[in-house]
N, C-alpha and C positions, 0 to 999 in steps of 0.2 A: 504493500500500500504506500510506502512511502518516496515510491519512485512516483507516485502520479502528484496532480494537484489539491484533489480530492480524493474521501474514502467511499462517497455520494453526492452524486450531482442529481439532483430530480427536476423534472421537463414538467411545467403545472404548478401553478400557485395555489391548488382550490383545499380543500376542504384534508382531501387523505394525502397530498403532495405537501399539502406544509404542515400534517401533523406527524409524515415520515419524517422529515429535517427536521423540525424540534428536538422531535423525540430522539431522533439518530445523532442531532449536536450536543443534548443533553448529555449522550454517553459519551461525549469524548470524542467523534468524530469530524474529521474536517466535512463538512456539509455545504454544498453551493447548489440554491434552490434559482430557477430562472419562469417567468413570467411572463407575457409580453403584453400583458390588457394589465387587469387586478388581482390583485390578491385576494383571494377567499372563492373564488371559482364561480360557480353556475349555482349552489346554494347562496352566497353570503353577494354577491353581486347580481344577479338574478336569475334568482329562484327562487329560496323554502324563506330567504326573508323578506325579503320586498310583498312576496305572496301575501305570507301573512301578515304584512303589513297595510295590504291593498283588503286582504278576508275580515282585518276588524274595520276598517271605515266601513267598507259594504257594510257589513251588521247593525249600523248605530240607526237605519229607519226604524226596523223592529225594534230596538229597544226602544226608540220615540213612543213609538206607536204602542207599545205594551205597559209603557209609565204611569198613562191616567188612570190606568188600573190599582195602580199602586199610590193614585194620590198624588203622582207630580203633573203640575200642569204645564207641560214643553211648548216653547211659543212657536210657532214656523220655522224649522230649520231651510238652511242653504247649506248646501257642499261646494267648495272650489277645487276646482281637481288639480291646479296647478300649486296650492298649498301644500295638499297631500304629495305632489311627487315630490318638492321640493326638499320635503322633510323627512322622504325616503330618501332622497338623495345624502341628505347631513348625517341620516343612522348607517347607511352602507358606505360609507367613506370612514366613519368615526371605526366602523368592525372592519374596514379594511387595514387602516393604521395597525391593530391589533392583531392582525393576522400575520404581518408582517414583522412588526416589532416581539412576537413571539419566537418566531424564528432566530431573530437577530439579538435576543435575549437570550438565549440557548446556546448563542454560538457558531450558529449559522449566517451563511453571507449570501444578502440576493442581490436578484438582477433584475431589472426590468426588459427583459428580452425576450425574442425568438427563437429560440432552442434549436438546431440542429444536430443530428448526431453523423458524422462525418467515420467513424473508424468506431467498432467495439468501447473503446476506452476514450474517445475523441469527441467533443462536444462545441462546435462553433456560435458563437453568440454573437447575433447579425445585428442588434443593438449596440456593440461594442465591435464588431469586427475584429473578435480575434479568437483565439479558442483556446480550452480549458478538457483537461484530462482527469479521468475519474477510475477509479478500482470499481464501482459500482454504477451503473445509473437505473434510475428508477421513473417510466414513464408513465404521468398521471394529468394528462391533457384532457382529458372529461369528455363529453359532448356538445354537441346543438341540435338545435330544430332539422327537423326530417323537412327541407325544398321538396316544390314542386314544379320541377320544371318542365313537364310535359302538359302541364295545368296551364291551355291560355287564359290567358290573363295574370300568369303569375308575379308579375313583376307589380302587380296591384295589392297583394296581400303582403299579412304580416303577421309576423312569429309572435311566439311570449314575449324574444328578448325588446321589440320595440313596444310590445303592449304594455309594459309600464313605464317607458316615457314619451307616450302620444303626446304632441301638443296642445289636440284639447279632448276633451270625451267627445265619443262620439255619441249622437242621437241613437243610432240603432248601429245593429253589429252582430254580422253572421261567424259563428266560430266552429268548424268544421272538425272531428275527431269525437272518442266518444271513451279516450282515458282521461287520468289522472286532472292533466294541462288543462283540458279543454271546458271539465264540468268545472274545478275551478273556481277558472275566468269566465265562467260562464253565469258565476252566482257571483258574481265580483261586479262585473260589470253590471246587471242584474241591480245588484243590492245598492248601486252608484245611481240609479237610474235611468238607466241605456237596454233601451229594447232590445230584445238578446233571443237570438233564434241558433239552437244547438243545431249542426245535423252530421248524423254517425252513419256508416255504412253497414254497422252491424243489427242485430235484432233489437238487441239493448244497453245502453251504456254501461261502461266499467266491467270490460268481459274479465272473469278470475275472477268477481269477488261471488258473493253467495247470491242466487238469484232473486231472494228474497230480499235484501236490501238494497239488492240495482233497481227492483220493480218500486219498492218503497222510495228511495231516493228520487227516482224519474215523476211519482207522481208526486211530492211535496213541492220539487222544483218546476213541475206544472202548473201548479195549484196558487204558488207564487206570480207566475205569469210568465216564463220561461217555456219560450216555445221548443220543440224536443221534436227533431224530423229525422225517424230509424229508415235503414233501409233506403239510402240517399249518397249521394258525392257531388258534385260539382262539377260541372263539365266546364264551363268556362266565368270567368270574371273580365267583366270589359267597363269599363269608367263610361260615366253620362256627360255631356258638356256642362253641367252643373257639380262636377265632380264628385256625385254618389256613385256606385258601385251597384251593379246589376247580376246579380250569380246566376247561372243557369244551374240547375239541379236536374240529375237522371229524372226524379220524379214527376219531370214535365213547371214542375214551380220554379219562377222567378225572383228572390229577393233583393230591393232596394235596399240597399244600406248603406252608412258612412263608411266602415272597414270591415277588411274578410280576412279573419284571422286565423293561419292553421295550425291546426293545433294534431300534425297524423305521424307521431314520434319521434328520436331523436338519436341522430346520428354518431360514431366514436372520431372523435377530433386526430385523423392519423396524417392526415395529407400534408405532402411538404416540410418535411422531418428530416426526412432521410433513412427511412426506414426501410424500404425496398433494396437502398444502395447496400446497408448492410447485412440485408439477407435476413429482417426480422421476418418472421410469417404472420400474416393478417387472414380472416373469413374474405369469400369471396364474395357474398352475399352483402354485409355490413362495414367492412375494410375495419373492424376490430382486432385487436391482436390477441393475438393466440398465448394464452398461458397453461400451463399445470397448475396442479392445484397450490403447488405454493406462490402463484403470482412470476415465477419465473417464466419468462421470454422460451423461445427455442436457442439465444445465444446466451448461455453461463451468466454470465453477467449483468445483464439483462433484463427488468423487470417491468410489470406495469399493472395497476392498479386503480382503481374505480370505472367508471362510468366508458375510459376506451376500452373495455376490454368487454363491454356488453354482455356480463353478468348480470349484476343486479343491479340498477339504475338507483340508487340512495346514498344518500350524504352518509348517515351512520354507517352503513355499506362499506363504501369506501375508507371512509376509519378506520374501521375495524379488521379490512385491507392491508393498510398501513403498519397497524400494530402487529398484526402477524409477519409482515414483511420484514419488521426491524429485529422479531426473534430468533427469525431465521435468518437473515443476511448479518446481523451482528452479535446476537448471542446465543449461536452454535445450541440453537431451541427452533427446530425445524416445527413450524406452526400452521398449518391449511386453515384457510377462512372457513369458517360455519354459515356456511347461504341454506342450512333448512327451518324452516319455521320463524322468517324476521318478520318482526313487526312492521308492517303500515299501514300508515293513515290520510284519506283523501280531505282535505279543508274544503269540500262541499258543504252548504247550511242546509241541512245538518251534517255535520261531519260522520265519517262513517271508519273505518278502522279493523283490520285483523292480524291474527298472529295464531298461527297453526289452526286448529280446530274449532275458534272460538274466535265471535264476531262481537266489536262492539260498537254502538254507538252514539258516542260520545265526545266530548274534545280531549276526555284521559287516553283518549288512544292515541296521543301526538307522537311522533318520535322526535327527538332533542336530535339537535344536527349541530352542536358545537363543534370544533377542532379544537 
């Protein structure tokens, strides 16, 4: 190890990429973590906290509306949506700081860069154009939104990652998918006051959980006023010279709307690495990389961990990733992730939640996504 410049260099700033380096400079290891957006990934930049930061504003009509019951007399609320992003903006900067400065607390040195891996042990940082050598690297670059690019009109729609900083809400808002993302933002936007029309191409929303609380969920979020179109996709999106959005749908229906948001999975962040050049192996179907069960690569040295490796898509997931990784790469405690029976929970109102055999629902089903 000490012919390199690192004993770990990790590719990914997110969630299980910077809680490897802490916890790998904690022991004593030279550790250099590179980044080339934020630190804190696709949970702490957007994802599981912005979400639930966007899931409680939604919320506060109902509680308005449930008060007089209780004796308070709530005068006519207003929401400003540029308030709310504004102060998501100061809480995911304030936990970016943090995410970083943990690191560099530990012992570890970052970068704000683009990672390339050039040689086994060879790592070029195109922020800094020069390169940095490692005994170890550990690739945890995450994912994104599943494009559509055989979808005309695609260049008209929009992912999560811009749905929480639209410039302004939109009046209505067709959101296409029928996972986790999509119901959501679909009770979010919804609960903000923006006409909201789901449409899934399968029977019933949130295929894998228990039928009986996809049916129960689809009809409370009916019954709200959330329109819910199964059995559906989208053939084309084309803009009006008034600048609303027109979807054509298989089902023969038209919807007008401000924005067409997709929400139909999400991709492992591999391209433009260098991965190929050095003979990592990837799926052909998803360009995820390929691991064993201890997170090892097909080359020794080699590893990769959360969300590219198209496991299990979770914050806590990928954690827990990390912390097996460090047993085994640094303390000769060969450790395999446990992926059966994890708990989780969809921030739909109501939220709904499971973990092995046994369904709940409630907000105690949340799973915590620190690093």
């Amino acid at each position: 190890m000490a012919g390199y410049d690192y004993d770990l260099f990790v590719i990914g700033g997110g969630s299980g990429g910077v809680r490897a380096a802490r916890v790998a400079a904690a022991l004593g290891k030279r550790v250099g973590i590179a980044e080339e957006y934020r630190f804190g990934g696709t949970c702490v930049i957007r994802g599981c906290v912005p979400k639930k930061l966007y899931v409680y504003a939604s919320q506060f009509p109902e509680h308005f509306a449930d008060a007089a019951g209780y004796g308070w007399m709530v005068p006519e609320a207003s929401f400003d949506w540029q308030t709310l992003v504004a102060n998501k903006d100061r809480e995911i900067s304030r936990l970016e700081a943090i995410y970083k400065r943990n690191v560099e607390g530990s012992g570890g040195e970052t970068f704000h860069s683009r990672a390339m891996i050039v040689d086994p042990h060879v790592i070029h940082l195109l922020g800094e154009d020069r390169t940095v050598t490692a005994d170890q690297i550990l690739i945890a670059t995450g994912g994104r939104p599943a494009a559509h690019p055989a979808l005309p009109g695609h260049e008209h729609c929009i992912f999560s990652n811009e749905a929480f900083d639209l410039k302004e809400l939109p009046k209505a808002i067709m959101i296409e998918g029928g996972g986790y993302i999509a119901v959501e933002f679909a009770n979010i936007f919804h609960g903000l006051g923006v006409e909201t029309t789901l449409v899934y191409r399968g029977k019933e929303i949130l295929g894998r959980f228990d039928m009986d609380l996809r049916r129960t969920l689809h009809e409370t979020m009916e019954k709200k006023g959330i329109k819910i179109l199964c059995h559906a996709v989208s053939e084309s999106v084309s803009k009006r010279p008034d600048g609303r959005l027109d979807a054509q749908l298989t089902s023969g229906q038209v919807l007008t709307v401000d924005q067409v948001m997709l929400a139909i999975g999400r991709i492992p962040n591999t391209e433009n690495m260098g991965l190929e050049g050095v003979g990592i192996e990837m799926t052909a179907a998803t360009g995820a990389i390929k691991v064993d069960r201890f997170s090892r690569t097909n080359i020794d040295n080699i590893w990769a961990i959360g969300d590219v490796t198209n496991r299990v898509q979770l914050t806590p997931v990928a954690i827990h990733e990390a912390m097996c990784f460090v047993e085994t790469a640094f303390k000769n405690n060969p450790t395999a992730p446990d992926h059966d029976t994890i708990a989780t929970a969809v921030f739909s109102q109501p939220e709904i939640g499971t973990v092995g055999l046994y369904m709940v629902t409630s907000s105690s089903a949340a799973v915590g996504c620190t690093a």
